[in-house]
C-alpha positions in Angstrom: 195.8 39.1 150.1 198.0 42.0 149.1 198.5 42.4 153.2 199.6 38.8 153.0 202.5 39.5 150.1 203.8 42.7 151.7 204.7 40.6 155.3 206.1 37.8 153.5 208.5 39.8 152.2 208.9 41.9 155.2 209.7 38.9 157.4 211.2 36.9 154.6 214.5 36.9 156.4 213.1 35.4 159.5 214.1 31.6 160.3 211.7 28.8 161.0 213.6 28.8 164.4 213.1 32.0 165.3 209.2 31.5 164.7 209.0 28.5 166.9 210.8 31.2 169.7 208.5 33.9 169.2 205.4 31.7 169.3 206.4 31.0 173.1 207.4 34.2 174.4 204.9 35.7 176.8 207.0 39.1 177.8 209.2 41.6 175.5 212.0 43.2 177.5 214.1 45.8 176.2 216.7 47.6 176.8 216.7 51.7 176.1 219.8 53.4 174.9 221.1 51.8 171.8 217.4 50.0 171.5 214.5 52.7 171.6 217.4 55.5 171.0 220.5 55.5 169.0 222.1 55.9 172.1 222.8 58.8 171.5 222.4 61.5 174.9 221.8 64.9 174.3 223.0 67.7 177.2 221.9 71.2 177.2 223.8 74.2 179.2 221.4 73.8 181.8 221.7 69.4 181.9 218.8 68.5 180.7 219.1 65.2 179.3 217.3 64.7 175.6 216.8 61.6 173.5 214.6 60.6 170.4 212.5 57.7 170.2 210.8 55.8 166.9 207.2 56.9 167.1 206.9 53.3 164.9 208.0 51.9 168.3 206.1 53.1 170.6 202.8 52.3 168.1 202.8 48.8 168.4 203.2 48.3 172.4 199.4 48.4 172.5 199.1 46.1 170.1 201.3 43.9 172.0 199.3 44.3 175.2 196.0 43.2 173.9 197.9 40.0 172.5 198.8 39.2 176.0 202.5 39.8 175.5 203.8 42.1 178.7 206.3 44.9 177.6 208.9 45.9 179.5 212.4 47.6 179.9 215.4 47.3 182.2 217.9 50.0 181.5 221.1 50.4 183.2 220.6 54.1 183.2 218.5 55.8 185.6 216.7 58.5 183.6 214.3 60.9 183.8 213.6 60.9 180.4 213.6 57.1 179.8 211.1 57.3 182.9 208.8 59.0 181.3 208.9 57.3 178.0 208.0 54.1 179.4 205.2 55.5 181.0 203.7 57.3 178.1 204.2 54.1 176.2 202.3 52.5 179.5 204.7 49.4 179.7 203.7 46.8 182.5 207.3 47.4 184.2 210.4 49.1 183.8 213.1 49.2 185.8 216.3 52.1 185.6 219.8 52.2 187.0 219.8 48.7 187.3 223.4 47.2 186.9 222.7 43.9 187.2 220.1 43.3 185.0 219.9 39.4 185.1 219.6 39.1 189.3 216.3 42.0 188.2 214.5 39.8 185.2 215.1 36.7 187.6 213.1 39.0 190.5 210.7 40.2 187.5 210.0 36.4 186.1 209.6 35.2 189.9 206.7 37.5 190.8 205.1 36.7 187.3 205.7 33.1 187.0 207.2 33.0 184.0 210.1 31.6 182.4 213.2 32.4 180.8 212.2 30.6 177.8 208.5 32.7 177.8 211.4 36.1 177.2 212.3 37.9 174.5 215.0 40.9 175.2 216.0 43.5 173.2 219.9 44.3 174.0 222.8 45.5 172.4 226.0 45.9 174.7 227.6 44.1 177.4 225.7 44.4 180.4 223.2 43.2 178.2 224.7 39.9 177.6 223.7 37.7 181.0 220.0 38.0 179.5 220.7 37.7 175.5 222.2 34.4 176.4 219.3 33.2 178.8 216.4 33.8 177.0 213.8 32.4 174.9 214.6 34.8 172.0 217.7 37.1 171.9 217.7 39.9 169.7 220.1 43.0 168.7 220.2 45.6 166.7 221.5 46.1 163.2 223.9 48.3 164.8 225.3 46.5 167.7 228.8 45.6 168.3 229.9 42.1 166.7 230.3 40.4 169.9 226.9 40.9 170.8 225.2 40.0 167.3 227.1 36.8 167.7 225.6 36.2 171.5 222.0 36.5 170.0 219.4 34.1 167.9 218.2 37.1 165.7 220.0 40.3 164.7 217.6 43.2 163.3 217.3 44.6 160.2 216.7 47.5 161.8 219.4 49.9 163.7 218.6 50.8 167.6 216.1 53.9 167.8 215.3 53.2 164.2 212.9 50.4 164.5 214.0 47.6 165.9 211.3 47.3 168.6 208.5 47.7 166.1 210.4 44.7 164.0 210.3 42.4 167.0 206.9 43.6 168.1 205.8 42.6 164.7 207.5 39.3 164.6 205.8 38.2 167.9 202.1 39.0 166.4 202.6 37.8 163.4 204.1 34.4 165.1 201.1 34.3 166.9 198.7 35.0 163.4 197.8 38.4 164.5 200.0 41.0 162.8 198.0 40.4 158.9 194.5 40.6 160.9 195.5 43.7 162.6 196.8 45.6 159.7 193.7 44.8 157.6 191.3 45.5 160.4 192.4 49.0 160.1 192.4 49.5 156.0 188.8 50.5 155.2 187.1 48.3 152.6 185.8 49.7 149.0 182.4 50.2 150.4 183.2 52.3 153.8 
């Protein structure tokens, strides 16, 4: 029961609305810098290219994946880095350099058979607007610019690279009565 209380208020701020969209969505897409970074890049003297990601983030894509939701990024940055994150991370797709990232999610949705509607996407600038404004369930980060909170249905509590991810990856299993389950599932009882 105490599980119960502490997501309540966790996701107290979340509208009846965006429930009803989250219990439909069948694929999380995200974007990377500004999402799962700050967007902040990182250069060396030699070029490498670093960038910190949200372990909290990364956490709950398997969680995610045995719910049946797909994961999956399209970045507009092709990066070596970014590459390798999404593969740790073991995301069904993702996609980098891509420029014109609704023509790719139309491609993406094609192959699966899935809708618009079944998406939720993760963006926060303006190449990510021709998917925040087509999808299921739009979603920025705390930190995204005003013009693109207003494009959305849910703005984070949460700024990009600081959780944001997690949040929606919670909101989708916990839509789908799965988040309170999973949580207690791993809390050991008084007599283990």
């Amino acid at each position: 029961m105490e599980t119960e209380k502490i997501i309540q208020a966790y996701l107290s701020h979340v509208s009846e609305e965006i429930w009803e969209r989250a219990k439909n969505i069948k694929v999380l897409i995200t974007d990377v810098d500004g999402v799962l970074t700050d967007g902040g890049i990182i250069y060396d003297d030699f070029g490498t290219e670093y960038k910190k990601y949200n372990v909290k983030d990364g956490l709950i894509v398997q969680h995610l994946r045995k719910n049946k939701v797909l994961v999956g990024a399209i970045t507009g940055r092709d990066s070596q880095v970014v590459q390798n994150r999404c593969e740790e991370l073991r995301f069904d797709f993702h996609y980098h350099g891509i420029k014109d990232k609704w023509k790719k999610l139309q491609e993406v949705l094609e192959t699966m058979e899935i809708q618009p509607e079944e998406v939720a996407f993760i963006g926060d600038d303006l190449i990510d607007l021709p998917i925040l404004t087509r999808v299921g369930l739009s979603i920025a980060p705390a930190d995204a610019l005003p013009y693109v909170k207003s494009a959305v249905h849910y703005t984070s509590l949460f700024a990009g690279g600081k959780g944001v991810f997690r949040e929606v990856g919670d909101i989708l299993l916990h839509s789908r009565g799965n988040l309170i389950p999973l949580i207690e599932s791993l809390i050991p009882k008084n007599d283990e």
